[in-house]
C-alpha positions, 0 to 999 in steps of 0.5 A: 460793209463792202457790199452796201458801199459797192451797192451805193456807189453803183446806185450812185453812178447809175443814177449820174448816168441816167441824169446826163446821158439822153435815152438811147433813141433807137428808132433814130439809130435804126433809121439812119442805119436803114438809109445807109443800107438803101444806099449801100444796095443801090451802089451793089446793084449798079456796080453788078450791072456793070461786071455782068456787062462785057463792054463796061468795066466795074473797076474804071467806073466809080459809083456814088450814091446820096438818096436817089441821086447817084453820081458815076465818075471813070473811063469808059471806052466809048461814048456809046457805053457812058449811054449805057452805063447811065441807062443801067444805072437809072433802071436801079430800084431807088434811082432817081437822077444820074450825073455822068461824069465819065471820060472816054478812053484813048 
């Protein structure tokens, strides 16, 4: 008796779940993770450009990415380097437009 009434009430309660829980959407979920991905690499690839680079400091210049659009916001020693600085971050695989708002140090 235990057992048909446990069996009814998962039935039950599968069947609750199944009529007000939409199907998981799989492909939405991977393709939003895909994108934060693709964003995640370009600020990684950016932000070794500049520890790779003596006159530039990964830890003044903060990266920001939506899309393509990548945003740089920091101190940097000279007005030469927010050339620069902007330079390697167009010549990252996905970037499309740069906004500098980068400061030159006293």
């Amino acid at each position: 008796m235990k057992f048909i009434f446990v069996f009814i009430l998962g039935f039950a309660l599968g069947a609750y779940v199944f009529t007000y829980y939409p199907p998981y959407d799989r492909h939405a979920s991977t393709a939003a993770h895909d994108t934060r991905d693709a964003i995640d690499d370009i600020v990684t690839v950016i932000k070794s450009k500049y520890v790779l680079d003596r006159d530039l400091s990964a830890v003044d210049i903060h990266v920001d990415a939506r899309g393509g659009d990548v945003a740089l916001v920091g101190t940097v020693a000279s007005e030469t380097l927010i050339g620069r600085a902007v330079a390697l971050a167009l010549d990252t695989d996905g970037v499309t437009h740069v906004a500098a708002r980068l400061k030159v140090s006293p």
